[in-house]
Every structure is written in C-alpha cells, then in structure tokens.
Chimera marker file (.cmm) of the C-alpha trace (Angstrom):
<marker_set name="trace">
<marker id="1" x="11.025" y="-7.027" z="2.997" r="1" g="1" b="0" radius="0.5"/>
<marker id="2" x="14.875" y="-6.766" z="2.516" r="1" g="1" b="0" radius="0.5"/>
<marker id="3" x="16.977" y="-9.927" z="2.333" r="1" g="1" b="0" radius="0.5"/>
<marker id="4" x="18.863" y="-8.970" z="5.569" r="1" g="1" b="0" radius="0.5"/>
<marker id="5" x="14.736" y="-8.861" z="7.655" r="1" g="1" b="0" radius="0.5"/>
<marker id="6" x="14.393" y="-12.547" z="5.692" r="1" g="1" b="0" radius="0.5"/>
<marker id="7" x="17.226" y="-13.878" z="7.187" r="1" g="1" b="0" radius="0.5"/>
<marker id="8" x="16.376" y="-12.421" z="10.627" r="1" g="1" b="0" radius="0.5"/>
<marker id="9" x="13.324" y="-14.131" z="10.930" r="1" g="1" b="0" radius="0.5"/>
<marker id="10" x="14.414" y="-17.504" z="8.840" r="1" g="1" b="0" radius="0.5"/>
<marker id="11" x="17.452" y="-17.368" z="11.709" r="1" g="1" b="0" radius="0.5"/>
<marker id="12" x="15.239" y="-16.370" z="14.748" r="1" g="1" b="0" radius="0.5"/>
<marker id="13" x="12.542" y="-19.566" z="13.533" r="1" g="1" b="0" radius="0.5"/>
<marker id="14" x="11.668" y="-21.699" z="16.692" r="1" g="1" b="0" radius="0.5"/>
<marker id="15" x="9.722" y="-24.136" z="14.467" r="1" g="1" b="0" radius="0.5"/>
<marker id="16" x="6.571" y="-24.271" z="13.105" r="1" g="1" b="0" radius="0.5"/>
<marker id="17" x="2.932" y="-23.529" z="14.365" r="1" g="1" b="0" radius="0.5"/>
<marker id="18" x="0.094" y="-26.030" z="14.003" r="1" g="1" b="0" radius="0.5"/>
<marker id="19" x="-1.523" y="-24.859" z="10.839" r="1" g="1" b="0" radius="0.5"/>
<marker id="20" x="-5.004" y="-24.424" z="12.399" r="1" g="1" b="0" radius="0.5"/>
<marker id="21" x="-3.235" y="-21.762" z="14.512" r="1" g="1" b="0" radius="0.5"/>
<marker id="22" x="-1.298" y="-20.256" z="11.586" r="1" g="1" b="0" radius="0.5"/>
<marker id="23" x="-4.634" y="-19.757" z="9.473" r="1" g="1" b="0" radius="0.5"/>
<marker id="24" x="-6.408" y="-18.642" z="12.223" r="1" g="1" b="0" radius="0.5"/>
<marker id="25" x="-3.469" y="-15.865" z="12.875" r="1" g="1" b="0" radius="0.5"/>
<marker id="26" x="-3.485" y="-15.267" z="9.598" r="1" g="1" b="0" radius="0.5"/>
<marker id="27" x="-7.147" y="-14.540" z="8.863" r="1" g="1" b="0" radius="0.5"/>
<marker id="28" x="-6.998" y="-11.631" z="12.142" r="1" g="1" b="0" radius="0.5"/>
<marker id="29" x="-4.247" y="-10.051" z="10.436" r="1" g="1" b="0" radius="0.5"/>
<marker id="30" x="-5.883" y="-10.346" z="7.419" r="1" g="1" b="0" radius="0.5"/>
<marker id="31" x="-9.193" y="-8.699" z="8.324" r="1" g="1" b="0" radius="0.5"/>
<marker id="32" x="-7.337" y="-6.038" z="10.053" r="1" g="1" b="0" radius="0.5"/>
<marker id="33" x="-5.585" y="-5.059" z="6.638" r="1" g="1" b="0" radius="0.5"/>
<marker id="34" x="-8.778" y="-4.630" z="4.706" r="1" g="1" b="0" radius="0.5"/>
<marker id="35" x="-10.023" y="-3.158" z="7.207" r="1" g="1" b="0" radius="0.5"/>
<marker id="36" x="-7.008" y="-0.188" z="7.105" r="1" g="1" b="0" radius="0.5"/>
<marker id="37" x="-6.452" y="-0.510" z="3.849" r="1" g="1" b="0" radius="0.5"/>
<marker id="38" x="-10.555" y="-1.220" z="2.139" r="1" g="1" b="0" radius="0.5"/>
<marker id="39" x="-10.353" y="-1.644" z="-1.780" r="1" g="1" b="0" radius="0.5"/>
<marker id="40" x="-13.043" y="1.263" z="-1.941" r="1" g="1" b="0" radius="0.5"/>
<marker id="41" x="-10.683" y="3.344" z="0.011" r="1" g="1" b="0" radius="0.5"/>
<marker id="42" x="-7.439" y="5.325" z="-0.981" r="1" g="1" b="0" radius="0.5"/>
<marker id="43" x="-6.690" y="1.921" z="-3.296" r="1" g="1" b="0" radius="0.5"/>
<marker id="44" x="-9.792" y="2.920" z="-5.685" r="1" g="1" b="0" radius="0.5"/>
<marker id="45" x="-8.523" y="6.728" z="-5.541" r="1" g="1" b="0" radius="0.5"/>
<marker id="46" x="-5.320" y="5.902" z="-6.595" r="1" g="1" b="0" radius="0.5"/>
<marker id="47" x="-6.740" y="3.370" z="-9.288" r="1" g="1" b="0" radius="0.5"/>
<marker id="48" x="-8.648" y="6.188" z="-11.124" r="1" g="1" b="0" radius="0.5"/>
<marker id="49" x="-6.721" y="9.244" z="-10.086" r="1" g="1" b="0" radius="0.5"/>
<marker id="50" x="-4.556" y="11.189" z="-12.568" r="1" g="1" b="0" radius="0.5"/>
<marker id="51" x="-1.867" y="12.900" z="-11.133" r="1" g="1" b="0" radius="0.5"/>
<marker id="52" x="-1.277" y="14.589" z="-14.284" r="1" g="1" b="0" radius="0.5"/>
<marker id="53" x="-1.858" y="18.609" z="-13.185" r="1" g="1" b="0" radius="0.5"/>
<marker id="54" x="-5.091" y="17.527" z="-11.255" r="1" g="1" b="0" radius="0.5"/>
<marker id="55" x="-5.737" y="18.724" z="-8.142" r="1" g="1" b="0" radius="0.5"/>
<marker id="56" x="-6.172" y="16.229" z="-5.217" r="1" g="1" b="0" radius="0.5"/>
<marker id="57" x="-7.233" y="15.811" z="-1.230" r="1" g="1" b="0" radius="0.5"/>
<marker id="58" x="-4.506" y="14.622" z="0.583" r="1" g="1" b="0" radius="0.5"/>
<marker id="59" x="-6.992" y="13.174" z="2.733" r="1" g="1" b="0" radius="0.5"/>
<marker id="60" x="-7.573" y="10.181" z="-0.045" r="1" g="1" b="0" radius="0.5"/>
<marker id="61" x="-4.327" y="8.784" z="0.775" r="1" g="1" b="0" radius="0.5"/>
<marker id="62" x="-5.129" y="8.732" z="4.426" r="1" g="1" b="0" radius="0.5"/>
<marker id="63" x="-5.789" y="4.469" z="4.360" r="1" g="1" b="0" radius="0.5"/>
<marker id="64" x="-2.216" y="4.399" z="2.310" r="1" g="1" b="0" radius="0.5"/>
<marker id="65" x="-0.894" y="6.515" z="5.222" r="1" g="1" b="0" radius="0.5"/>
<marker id="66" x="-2.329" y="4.646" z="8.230" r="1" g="1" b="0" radius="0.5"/>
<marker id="67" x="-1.109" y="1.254" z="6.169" r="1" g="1" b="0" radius="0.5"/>
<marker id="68" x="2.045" y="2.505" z="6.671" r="1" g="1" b="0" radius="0.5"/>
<marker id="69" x="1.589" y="3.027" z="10.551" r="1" g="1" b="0" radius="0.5"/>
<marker id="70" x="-0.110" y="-0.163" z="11.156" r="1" g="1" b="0" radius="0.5"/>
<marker id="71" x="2.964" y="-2.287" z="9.335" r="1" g="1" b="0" radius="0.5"/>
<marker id="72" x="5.123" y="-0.493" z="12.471" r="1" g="1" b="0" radius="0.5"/>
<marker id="73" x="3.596" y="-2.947" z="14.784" r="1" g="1" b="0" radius="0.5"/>
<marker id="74" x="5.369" y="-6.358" z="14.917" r="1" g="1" b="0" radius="0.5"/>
<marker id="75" x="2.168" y="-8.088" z="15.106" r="1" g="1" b="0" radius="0.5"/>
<marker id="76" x="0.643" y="-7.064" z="11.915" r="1" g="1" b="0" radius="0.5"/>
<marker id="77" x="2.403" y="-9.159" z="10.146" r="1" g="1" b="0" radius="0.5"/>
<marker id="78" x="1.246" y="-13.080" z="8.271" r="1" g="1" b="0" radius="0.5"/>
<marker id="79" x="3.573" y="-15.789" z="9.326" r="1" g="1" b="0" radius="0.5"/>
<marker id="80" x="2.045" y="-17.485" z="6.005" r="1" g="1" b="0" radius="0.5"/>
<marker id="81" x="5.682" y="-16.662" z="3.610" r="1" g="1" b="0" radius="0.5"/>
<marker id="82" x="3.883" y="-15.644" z="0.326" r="1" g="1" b="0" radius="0.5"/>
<marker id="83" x="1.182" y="-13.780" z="2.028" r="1" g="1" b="0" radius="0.5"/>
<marker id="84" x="4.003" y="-11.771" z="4.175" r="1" g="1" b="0" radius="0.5"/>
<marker id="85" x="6.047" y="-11.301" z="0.764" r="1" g="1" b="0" radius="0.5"/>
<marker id="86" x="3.029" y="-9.485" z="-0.754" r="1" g="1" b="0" radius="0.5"/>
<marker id="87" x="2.454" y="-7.502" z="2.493" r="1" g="1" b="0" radius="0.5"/>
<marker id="88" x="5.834" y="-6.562" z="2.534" r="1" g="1" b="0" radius="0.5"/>
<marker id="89" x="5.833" y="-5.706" z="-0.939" r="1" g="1" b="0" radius="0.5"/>
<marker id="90" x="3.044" y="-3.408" z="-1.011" r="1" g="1" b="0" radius="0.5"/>
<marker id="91" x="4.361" y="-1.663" z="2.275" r="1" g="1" b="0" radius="0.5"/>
<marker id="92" x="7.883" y="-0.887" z="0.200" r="1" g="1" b="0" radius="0.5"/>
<marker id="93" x="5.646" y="-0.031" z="-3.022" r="1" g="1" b="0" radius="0.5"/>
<marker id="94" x="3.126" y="2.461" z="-0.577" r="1" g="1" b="0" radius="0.5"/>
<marker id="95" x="6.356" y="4.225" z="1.105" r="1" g="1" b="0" radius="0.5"/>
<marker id="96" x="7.874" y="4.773" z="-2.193" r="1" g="1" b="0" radius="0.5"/>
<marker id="97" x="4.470" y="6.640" z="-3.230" r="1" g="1" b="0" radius="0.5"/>
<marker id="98" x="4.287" y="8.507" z="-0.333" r="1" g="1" b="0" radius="0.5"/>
<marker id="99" x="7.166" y="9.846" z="-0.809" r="1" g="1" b="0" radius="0.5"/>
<marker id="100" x="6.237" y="10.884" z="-4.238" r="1" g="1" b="0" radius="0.5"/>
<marker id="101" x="3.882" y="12.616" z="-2.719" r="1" g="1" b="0" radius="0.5"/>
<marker id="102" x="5.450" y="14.494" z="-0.277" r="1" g="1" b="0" radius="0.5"/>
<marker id="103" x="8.381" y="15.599" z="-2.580" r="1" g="1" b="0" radius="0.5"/>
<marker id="104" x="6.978" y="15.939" z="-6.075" r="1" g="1" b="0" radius="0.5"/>
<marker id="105" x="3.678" y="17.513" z="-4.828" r="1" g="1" b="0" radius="0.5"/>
<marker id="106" x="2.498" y="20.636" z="-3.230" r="1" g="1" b="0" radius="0.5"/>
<marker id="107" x="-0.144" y="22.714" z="-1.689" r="1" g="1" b="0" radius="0.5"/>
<marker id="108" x="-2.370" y="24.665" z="-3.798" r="1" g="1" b="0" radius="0.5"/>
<marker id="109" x="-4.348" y="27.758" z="-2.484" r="1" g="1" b="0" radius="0.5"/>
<marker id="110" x="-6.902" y="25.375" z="-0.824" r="1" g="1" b="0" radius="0.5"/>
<marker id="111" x="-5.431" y="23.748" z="2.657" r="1" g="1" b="0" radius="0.5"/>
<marker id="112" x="-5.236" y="20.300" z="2.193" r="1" g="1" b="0" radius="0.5"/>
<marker id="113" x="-5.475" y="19.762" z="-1.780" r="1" g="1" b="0" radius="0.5"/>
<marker id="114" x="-2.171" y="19.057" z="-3.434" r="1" g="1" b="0" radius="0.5"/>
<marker id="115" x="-0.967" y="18.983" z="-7.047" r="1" g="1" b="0" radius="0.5"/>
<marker id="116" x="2.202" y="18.357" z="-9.503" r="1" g="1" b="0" radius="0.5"/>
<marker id="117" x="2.645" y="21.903" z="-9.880" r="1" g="1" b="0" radius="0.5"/>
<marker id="118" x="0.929" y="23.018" z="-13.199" r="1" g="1" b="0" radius="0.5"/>
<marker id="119" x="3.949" y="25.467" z="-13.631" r="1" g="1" b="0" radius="0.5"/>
<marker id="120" x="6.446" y="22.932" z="-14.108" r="1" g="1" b="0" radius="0.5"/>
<marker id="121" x="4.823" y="21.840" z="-17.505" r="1" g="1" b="0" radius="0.5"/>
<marker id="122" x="7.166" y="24.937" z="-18.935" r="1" g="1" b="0" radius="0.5"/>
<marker id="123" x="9.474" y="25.467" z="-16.293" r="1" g="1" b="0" radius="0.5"/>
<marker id="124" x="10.880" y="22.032" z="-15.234" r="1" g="1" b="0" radius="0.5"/>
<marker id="125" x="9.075" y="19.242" z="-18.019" r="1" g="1" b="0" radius="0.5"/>
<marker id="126" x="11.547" y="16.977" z="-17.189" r="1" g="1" b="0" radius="0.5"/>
<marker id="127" x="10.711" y="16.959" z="-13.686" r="1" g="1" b="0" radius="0.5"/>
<marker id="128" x="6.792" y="17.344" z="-14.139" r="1" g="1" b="0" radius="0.5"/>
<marker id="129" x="6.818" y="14.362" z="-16.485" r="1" g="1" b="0" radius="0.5"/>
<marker id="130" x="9.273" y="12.402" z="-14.106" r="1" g="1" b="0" radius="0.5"/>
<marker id="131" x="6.468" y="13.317" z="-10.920" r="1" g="1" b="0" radius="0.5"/>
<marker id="132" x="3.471" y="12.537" z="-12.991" r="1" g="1" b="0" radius="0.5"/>
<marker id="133" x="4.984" y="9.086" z="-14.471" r="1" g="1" b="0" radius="0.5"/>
<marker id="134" x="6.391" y="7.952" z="-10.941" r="1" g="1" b="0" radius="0.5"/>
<marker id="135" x="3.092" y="8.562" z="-9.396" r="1" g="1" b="0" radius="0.5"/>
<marker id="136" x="0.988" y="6.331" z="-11.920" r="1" g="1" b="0" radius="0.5"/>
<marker id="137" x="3.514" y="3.888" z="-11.927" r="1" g="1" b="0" radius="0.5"/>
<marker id="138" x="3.484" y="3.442" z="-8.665" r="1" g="1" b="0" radius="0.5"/>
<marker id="139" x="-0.538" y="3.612" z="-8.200" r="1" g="1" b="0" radius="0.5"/>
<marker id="140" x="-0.693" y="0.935" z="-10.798" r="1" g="1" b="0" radius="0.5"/>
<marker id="141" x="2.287" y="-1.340" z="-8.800" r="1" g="1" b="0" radius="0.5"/>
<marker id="142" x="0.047" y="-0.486" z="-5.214" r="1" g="1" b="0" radius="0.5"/>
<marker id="143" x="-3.116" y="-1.976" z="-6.928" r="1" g="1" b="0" radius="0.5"/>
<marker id="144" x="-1.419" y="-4.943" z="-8.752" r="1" g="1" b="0" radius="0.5"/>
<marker id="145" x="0.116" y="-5.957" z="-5.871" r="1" g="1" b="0" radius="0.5"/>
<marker id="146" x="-2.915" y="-5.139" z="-3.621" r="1" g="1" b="0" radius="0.5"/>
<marker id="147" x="-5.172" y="-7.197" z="-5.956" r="1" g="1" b="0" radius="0.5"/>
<marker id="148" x="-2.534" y="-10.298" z="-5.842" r="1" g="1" b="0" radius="0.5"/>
<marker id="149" x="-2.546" y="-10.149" z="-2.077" r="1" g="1" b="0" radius="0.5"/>
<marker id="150" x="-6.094" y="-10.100" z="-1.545" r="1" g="1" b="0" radius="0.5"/>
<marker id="151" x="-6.542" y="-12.993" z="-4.288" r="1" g="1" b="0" radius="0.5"/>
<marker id="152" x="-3.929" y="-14.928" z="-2.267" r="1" g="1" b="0" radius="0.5"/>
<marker id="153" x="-4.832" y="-14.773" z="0.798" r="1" g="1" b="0" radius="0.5"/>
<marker id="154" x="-8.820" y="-15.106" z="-0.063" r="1" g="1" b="0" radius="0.5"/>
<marker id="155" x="-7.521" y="-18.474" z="-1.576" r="1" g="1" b="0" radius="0.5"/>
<marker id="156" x="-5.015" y="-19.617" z="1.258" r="1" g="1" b="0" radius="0.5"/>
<marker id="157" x="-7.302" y="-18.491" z="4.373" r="1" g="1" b="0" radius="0.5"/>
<marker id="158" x="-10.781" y="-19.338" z="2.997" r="1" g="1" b="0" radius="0.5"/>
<marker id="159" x="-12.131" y="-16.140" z="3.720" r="1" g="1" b="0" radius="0.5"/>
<marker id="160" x="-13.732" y="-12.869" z="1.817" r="1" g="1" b="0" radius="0.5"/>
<marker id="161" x="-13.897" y="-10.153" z="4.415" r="1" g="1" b="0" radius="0.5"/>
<marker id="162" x="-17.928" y="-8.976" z="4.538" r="1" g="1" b="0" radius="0.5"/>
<marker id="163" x="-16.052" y="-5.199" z="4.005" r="1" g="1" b="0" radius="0.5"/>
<marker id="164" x="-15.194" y="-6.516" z="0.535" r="1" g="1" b="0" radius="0.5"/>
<marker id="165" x="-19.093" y="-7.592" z="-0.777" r="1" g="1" b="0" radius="0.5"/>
<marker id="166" x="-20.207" y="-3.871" z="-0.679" r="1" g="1" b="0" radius="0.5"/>
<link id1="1" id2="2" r="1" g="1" b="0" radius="0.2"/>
<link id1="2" id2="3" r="1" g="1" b="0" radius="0.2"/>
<link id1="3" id2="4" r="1" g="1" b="0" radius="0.2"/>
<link id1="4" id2="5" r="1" g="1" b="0" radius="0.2"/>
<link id1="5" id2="6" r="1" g="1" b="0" radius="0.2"/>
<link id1="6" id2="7" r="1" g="1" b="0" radius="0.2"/>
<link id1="7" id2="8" r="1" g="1" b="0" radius="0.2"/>
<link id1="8" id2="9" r="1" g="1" b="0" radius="0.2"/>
<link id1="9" id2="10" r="1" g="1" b="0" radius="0.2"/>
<link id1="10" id2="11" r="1" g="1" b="0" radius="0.2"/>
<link id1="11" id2="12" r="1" g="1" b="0" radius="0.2"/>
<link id1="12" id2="13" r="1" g="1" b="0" radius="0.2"/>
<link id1="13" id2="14" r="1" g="1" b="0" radius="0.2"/>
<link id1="14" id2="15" r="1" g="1" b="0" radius="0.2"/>
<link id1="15" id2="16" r="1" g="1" b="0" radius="0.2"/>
<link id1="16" id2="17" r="1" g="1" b="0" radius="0.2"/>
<link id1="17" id2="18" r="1" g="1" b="0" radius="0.2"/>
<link id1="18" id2="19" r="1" g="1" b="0" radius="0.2"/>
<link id1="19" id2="20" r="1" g="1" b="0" radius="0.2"/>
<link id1="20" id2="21" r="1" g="1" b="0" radius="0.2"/>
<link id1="21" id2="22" r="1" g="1" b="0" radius="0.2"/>
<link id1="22" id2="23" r="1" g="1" b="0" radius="0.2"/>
<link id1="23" id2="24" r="1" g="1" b="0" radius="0.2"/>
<link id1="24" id2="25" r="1" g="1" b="0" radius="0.2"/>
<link id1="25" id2="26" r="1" g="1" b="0" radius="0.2"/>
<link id1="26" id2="27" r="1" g="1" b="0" radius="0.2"/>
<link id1="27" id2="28" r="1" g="1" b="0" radius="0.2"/>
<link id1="28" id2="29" r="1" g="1" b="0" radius="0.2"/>
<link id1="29" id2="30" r="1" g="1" b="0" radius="0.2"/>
<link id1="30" id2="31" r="1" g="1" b="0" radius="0.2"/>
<link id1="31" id2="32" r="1" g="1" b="0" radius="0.2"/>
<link id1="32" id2="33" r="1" g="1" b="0" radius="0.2"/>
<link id1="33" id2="34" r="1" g="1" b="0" radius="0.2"/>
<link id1="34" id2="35" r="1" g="1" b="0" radius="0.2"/>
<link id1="35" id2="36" r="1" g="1" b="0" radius="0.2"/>
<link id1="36" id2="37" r="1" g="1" b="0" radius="0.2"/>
<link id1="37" id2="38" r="1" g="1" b="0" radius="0.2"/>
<link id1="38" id2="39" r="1" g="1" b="0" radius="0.2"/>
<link id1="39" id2="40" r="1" g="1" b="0" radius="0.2"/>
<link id1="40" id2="41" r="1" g="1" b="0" radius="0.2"/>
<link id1="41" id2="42" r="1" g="1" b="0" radius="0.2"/>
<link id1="42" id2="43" r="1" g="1" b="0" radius="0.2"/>
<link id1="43" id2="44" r="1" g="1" b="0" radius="0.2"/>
<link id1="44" id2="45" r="1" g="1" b="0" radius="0.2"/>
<link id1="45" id2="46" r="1" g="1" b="0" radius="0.2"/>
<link id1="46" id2="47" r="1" g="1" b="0" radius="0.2"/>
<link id1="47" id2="48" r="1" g="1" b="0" radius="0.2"/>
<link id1="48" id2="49" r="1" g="1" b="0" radius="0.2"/>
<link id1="49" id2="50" r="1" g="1" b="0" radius="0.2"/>
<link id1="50" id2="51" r="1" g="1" b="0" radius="0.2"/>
<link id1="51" id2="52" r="1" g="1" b="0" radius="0.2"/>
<link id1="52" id2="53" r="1" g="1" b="0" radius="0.2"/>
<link id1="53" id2="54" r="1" g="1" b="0" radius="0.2"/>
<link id1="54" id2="55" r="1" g="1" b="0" radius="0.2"/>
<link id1="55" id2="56" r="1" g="1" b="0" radius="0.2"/>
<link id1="56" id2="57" r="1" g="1" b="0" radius="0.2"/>
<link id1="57" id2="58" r="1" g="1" b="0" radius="0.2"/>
<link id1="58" id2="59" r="1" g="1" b="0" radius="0.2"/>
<link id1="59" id2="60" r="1" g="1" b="0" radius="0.2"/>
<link id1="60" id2="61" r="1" g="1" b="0" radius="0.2"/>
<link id1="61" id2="62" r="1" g="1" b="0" radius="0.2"/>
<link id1="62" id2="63" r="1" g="1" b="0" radius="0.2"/>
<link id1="63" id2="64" r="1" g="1" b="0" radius="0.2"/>
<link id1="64" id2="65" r="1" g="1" b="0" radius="0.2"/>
<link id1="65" id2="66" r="1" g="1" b="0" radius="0.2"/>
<link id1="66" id2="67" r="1" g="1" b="0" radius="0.2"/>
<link id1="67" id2="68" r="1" g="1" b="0" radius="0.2"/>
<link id1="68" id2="69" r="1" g="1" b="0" radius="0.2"/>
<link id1="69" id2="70" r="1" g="1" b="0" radius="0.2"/>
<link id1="70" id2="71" r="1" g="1" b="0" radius="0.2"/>
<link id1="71" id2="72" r="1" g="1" b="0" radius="0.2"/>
<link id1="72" id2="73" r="1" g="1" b="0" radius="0.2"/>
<link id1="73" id2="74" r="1" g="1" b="0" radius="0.2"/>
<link id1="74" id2="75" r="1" g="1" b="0" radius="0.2"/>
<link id1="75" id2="76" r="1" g="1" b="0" radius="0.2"/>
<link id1="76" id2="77" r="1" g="1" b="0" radius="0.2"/>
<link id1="77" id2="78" r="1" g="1" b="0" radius="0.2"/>
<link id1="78" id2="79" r="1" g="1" b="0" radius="0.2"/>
<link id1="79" id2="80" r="1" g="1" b="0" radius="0.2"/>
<link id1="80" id2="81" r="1" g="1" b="0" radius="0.2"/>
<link id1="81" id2="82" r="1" g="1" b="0" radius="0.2"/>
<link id1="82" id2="83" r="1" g="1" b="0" radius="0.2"/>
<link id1="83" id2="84" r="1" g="1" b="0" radius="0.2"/>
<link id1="84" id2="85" r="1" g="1" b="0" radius="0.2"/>
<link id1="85" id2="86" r="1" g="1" b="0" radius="0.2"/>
<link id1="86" id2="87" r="1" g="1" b="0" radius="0.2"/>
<link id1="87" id2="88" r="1" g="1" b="0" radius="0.2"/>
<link id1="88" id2="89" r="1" g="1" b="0" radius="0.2"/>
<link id1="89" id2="90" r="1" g="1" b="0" radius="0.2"/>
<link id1="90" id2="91" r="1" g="1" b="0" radius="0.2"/>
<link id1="91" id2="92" r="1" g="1" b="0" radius="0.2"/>
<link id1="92" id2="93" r="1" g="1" b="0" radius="0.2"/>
<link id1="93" id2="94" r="1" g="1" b="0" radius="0.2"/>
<link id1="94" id2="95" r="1" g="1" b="0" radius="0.2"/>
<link id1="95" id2="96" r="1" g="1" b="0" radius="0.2"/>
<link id1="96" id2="97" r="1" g="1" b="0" radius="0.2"/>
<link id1="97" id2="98" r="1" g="1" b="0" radius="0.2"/>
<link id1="98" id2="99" r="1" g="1" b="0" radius="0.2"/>
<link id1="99" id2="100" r="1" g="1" b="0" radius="0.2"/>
<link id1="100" id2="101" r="1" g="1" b="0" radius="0.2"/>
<link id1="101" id2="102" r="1" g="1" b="0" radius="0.2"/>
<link id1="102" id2="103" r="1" g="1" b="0" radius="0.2"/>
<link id1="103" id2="104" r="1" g="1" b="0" radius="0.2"/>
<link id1="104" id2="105" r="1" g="1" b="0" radius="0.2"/>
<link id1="105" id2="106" r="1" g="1" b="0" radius="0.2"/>
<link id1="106" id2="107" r="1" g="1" b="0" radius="0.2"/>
<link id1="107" id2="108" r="1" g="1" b="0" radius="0.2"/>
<link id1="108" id2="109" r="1" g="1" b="0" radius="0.2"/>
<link id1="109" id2="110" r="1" g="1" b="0" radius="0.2"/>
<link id1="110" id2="111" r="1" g="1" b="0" radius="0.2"/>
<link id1="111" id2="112" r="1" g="1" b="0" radius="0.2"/>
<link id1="112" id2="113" r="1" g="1" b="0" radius="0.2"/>
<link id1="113" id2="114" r="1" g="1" b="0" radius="0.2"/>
<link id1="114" id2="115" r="1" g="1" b="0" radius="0.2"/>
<link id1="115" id2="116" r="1" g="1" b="0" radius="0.2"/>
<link id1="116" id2="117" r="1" g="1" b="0" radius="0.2"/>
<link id1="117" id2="118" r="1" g="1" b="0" radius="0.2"/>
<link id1="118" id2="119" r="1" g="1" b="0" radius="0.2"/>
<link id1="119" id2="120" r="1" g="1" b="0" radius="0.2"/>
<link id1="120" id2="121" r="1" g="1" b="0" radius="0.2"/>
<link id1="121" id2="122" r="1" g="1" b="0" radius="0.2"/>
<link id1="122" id2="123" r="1" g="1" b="0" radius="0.2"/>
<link id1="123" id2="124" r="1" g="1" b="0" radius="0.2"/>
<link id1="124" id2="125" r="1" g="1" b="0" radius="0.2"/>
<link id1="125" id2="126" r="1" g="1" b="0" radius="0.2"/>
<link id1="126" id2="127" r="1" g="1" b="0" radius="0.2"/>
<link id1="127" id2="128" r="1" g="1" b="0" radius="0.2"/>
<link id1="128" id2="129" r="1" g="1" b="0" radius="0.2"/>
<link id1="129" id2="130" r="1" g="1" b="0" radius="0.2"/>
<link id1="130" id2="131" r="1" g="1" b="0" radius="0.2"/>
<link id1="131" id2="132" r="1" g="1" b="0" radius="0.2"/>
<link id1="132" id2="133" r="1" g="1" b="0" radius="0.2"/>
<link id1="133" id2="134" r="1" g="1" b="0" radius="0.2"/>
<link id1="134" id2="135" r="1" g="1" b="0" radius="0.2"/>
<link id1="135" id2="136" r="1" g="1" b="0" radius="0.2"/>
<link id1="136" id2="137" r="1" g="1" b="0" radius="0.2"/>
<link id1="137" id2="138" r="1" g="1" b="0" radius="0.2"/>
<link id1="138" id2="139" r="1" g="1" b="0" radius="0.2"/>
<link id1="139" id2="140" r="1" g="1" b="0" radius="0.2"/>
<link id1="140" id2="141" r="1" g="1" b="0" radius="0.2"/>
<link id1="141" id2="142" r="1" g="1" b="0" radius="0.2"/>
<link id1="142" id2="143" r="1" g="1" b="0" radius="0.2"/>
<link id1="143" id2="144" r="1" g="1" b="0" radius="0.2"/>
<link id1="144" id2="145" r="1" g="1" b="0" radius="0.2"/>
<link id1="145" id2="146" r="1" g="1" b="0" radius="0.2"/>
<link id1="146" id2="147" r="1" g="1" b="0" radius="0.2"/>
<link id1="147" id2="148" r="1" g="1" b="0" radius="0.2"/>
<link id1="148" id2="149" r="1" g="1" b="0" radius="0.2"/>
<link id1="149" id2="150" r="1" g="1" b="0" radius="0.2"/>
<link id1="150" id2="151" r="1" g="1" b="0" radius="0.2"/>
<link id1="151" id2="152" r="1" g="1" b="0" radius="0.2"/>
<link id1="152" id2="153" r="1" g="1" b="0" radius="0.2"/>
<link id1="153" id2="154" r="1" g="1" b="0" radius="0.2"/>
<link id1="154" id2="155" r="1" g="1" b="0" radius="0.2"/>
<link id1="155" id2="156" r="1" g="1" b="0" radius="0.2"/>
<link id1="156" id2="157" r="1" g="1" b="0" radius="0.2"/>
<link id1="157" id2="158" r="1" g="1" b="0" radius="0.2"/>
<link id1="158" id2="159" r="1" g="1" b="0" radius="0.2"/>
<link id1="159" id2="160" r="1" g="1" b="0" radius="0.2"/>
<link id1="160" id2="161" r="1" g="1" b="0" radius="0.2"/>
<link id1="161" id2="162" r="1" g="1" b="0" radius="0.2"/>
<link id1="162" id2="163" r="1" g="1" b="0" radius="0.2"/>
<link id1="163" id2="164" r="1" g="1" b="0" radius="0.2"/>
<link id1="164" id2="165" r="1" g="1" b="0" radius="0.2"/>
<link id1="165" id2="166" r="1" g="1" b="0" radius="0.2"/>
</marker_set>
C-alpha cells in the first residue's frame, strides 16, 4: 500500500466499526486468503524452488497469480491496519515476483515449463545472476511476509483456518 492509498482511506474514514463486527469481517477475509493463497500451495513451491537454471511449471505460481486477482476486489481487503499492511505488503512483494517471472524467464521446449535461460550463464552472467538472485530474494520476502501475516492475524482474529492443520 502506497502512502497516497493510506491517506485515501485515513481521509475517506466514517468512524469506527464495533469490534465484534471488525473481527468478524476480518476472519471472512481472512479465510478467503488462505484459501487462494494455502501455505502448501505456490508459497511452499516458491519456499523450496531454485530458480537457479531449473526448470519449472508455471502452473505452481497459479495461487500467487490468482492472489493477485483476488486483491482487485475492494472487498478483499482487512479493515484491521497491521493485518491490511501485511496484505498489502505481500501483494506489492507477489507483483514484483511476477514480474520476475514474466521478464527474466522463458519457455523451454515443453509448453508451460519456464526457466532462467541456461544460456545466459556465458552469454549474459550479469543478467542470469541478477534473474536468479531477484527471484530468491523475492521468494524468501513472499514467505517472510506470508508467515508474519498468518502469525498475526491467527493471533488478532483467534482463528487457525482447518486448511492450515493438514
């Protein structure tokens, strides 16, 4: 979330909600996000993936991808502040990966498996290294900040979603 989309909804406030309600709104928005975005999902791919010359199925990133879709709807958002920071944060952190992905990767010979193209080990290294760093970096800033959001919002709403336990 920018500064500027703080201020717009500090600015368009029309007070507070009881705080039954606000938990209660909180907790459906909640559920909804594991439920798009599971921790045995695309978040455990990119947790143990290495992007380093590996082939991968696009298809793994498809919970990152429909993440991304979901946070386009003005309702899947928490009014809770911290727990809306971290959603907002991981929705900047995702989009920043996806684009990773869709720049610094490409089709191999198999429809729907991308790479870092091996080639650029000799032919671009700066570039290969720059792809390959980017895209763990940013795995390992998705998960952190997944993890803290989860924690946080397990602690402030009371709940584990069942999808979690398995």
């Amino acid at each position: 979330m920018t500064i500027d989309n703080w201020y717009e909804k500090v600015k368009g406030n029309i007070g507070v909600a009881d705080k039954l309600i606000i938990v209660e709104t909180d907790k459906q928005v909640y559920e909804l996000l594991v439920k798009v975005l599971p921790w045995d999902g695309s978040i455990n791919f990119i947790r143990k993936n290495n992007f380093a010359g590996f082939l991968f199925k696009l298809s793994s990133l498809d919970d990152l991808y429909e993440f991304e879709y979901q946070c386009s709807n003005p309702v899947f958002e928490f009014i809770d502040p911290d727990l809306e920071s971290l959603r907002a944060n991981l929705l900047t952190s995702i989009a920043k990966f996806t684009e990773i992905i869709g720049t610094e990767t490409y089709s191999s010979h198999t429809a729907g498996v991308n790479s870092v193209p091996d080639e650029w080990i000799s032919e671009q290294p700066e570039r290969y290294e720059n792809a390959v760093n980017s895209l763990h970096a940013m795995s390992d800033q998705i998960v952190q900040i997944y993890n803290s959001l989860v924690k946080t919002a397990t602690r402030k709403l009371g709940i584990l979603p069942l999808n979690m336990l398995q």
